[in-house]
C-alpha positions, -999 to 999 in steps of 0.1 A, spaced: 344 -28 96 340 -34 129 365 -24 151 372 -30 194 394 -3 209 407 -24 241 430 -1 265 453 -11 287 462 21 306 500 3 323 528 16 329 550 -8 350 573 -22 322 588 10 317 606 36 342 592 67 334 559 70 345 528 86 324 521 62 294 490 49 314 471 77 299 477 71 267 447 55 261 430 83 276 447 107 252 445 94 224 406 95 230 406 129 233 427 133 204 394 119 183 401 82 178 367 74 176 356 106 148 385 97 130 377 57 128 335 68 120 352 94 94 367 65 72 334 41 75 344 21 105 322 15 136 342 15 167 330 2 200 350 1 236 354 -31 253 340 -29 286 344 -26 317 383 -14 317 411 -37 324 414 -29 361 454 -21 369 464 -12 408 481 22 416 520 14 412 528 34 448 514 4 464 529 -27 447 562 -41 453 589 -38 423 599 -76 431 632 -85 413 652 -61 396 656 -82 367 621 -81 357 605 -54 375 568 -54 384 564 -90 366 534 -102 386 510 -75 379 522 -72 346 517 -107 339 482 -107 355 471 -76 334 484 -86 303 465 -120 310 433 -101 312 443 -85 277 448 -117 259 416 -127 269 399 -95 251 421 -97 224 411 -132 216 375 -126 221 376 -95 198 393 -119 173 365 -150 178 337 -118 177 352 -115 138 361 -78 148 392 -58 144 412 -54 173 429 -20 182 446 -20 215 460 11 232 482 10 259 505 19 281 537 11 278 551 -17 252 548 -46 283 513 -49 271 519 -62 239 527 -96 254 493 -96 262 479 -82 227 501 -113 215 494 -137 234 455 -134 225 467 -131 188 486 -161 191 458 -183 210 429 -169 184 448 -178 154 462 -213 169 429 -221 169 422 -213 135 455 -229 119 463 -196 103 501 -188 105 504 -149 113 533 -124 120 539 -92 139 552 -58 123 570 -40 150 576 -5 146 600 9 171 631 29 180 641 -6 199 644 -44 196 620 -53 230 640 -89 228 661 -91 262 656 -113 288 661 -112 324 697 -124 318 703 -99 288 684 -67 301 702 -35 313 674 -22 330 651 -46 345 620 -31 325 597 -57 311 587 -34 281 618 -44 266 615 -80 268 578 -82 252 587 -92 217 611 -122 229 586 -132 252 560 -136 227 587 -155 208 592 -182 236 624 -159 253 626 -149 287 602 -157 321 581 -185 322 549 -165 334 554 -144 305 564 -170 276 534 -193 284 509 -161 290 475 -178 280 484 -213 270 515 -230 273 530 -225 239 551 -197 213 527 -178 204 545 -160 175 569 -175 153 602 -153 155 607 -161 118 577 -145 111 583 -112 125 598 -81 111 613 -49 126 611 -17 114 628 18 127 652 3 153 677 33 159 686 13 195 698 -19 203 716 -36 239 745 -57 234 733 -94 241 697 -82 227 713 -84 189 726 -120 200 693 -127 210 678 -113 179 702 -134 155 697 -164 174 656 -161 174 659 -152 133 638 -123 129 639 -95 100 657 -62 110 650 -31 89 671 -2 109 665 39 101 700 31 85 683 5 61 651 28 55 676 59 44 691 37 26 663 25 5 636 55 10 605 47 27 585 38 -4 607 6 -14 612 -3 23 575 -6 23 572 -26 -6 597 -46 7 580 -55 45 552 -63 30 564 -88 3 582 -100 30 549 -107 50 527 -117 19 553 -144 17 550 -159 48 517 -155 67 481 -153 62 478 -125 90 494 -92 101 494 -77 134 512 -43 140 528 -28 169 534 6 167 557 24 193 558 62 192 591 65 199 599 49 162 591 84 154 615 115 154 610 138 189 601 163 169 568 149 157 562 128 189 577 146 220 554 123 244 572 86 245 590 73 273 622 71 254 629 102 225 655 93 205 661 117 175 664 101 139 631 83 138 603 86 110 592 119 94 562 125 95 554 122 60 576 87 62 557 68 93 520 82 73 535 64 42 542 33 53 511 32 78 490 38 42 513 8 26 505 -11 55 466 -4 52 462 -10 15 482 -46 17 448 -66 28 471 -82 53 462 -66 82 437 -78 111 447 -62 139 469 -32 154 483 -19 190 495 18 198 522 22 228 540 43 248 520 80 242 535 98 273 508 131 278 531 140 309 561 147 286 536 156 253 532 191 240 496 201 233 484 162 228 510 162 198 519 126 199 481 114 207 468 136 174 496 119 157 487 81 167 455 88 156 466 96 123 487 66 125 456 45 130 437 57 103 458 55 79 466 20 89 427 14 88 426 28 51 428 62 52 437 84 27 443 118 14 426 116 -19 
């Protein structure tokens, strides 16, 4: 297989800076060994999505910080991500923080619109990403991504692309969450997506909570798209994420269900966030994306 890394090195959604060399890191952590180890052919879309230096941009409202560039990088992302789609290649996308996955949607959402094939989004993360400007503690635009891309939130953001939901909340599940807002849950309920918390995953074991997002998905869509934030994992695994919060996956747990994941034949497309190599140890959490990605790619031990 064919696969397009596309990186988005931005870190404007979130307030702790560094996560725009993520992509960088996880480079040098041996993504593209890794994918050539396991039979893939990896190329690097080219030139680079061009972002300005934050010092010299305005925040703009405090209710959705930094939306304009934001909005204008992301726009650039859908773009590649649609093309990579059209190009039949698989497309990895590395950011940055999790702002960036409203573009990785948005492309999603326009390529398979297209196509008439119904698709949904696994999204792997310590968080919900679904406030909106009226909802959101902080302002930061990485946690309103996933409710944009559901038709929630800022016009310039919702209709990123074409003027249309690009992902059907009903068709999204969430895996890991260990930390939501208040009036993000009410926004959660309301939009109807699936929920599995770190409370729900001890509870079952990783294995059958597995089994059980992917029946879920094999139910409803034709297409999988994942979106994995490294802060779903445990600080101790992956010190380097804008946001630690202890709990998350083991390591042995997140490898699991990234192998589930890979085996299912549902999956055309992933995204890696929020690798921090300013608050990493040793490239830790970029070694351990990498793994992430190629187990989701069909890695194995054995």
């Amino acid at each position: 297989m064919k696969v397009r890394v596309i990186e988005l090195p931005l870190d404007f959604g979130a307030s702790r800076r560094g996560s725009d060399m993520g992509p960088s890191a996880i480079r040098l952590a041996g993504l593209k060994q890794a994918l050539a180890d396991i039979g893939h052919e990896s190329e690097e879309s080219f030139p680079g999505i061009p972002v300005p230096a934050q010092e010299y941009l305005e925040e703009g409202n405090e209710r959705y910080k930094y939306l304009a560039p934001i909005a204008e990088a992301c726009g650039e992302l859908a773009k590649r991500v649609e093309k990579a789609v059209d190009d039949g290649v698989f497309p990895l996308v590395l950011g940055g923080d999790h702002s960036i996955a409203i573009g990785s949607l948005a492309g999603l959402g326009s390529a398979y619109k297209k196509r008439s094939k119904i698709w949904g989004t696994l999204w792997v993360d310590a968080h919900g990403d679904f406030n909106t400007p009226e909802t959101t503690p902080s302002g930061n635009i990485h946690g309103m991504s996933l409710a944009a891309a559901c038709g929630y939130g800022r016009e310039e953001l919702c209709s990123l692309h074409g003027n249309f939901r690009k992902l059907d909340p009903r068709n999204v599940a969430l895996v890991g969450v260990r930390d939501l807002d208040t009036f993000e849950k009410d926004n959660m309920r309301e939009a109807g997506v699936t929920v599995f918390t770190m409370t729900e995953v001890d509870r079952l074991g990783i294995a059958e909570a597995a089994r059980r997002i992917i029946s879920f998905f094999r139910e409803r869509v034709d297409i999988l798209h994942v979106s994995v934030d490294m802060d779903a994992m445990d600080p101790m695994i992956a010190p380097g994420v804008g946001i630690p919060l202890t709990g998350g996956f083991s390591y042995r747990e997140v490898l699991l269900l990234a192998e589930e994941l890979g085996t299912s034949k549902l999956l055309g497309s992933a995204e890696i966030v929020e690798v921090n190599p300013v608050l990493d140890v040793r490239n830790q959490t970029a070694r351990m994306a990498v793994e992430i990605i190629s187990r989701l790619l069909g890695g194995t031990i054995y």
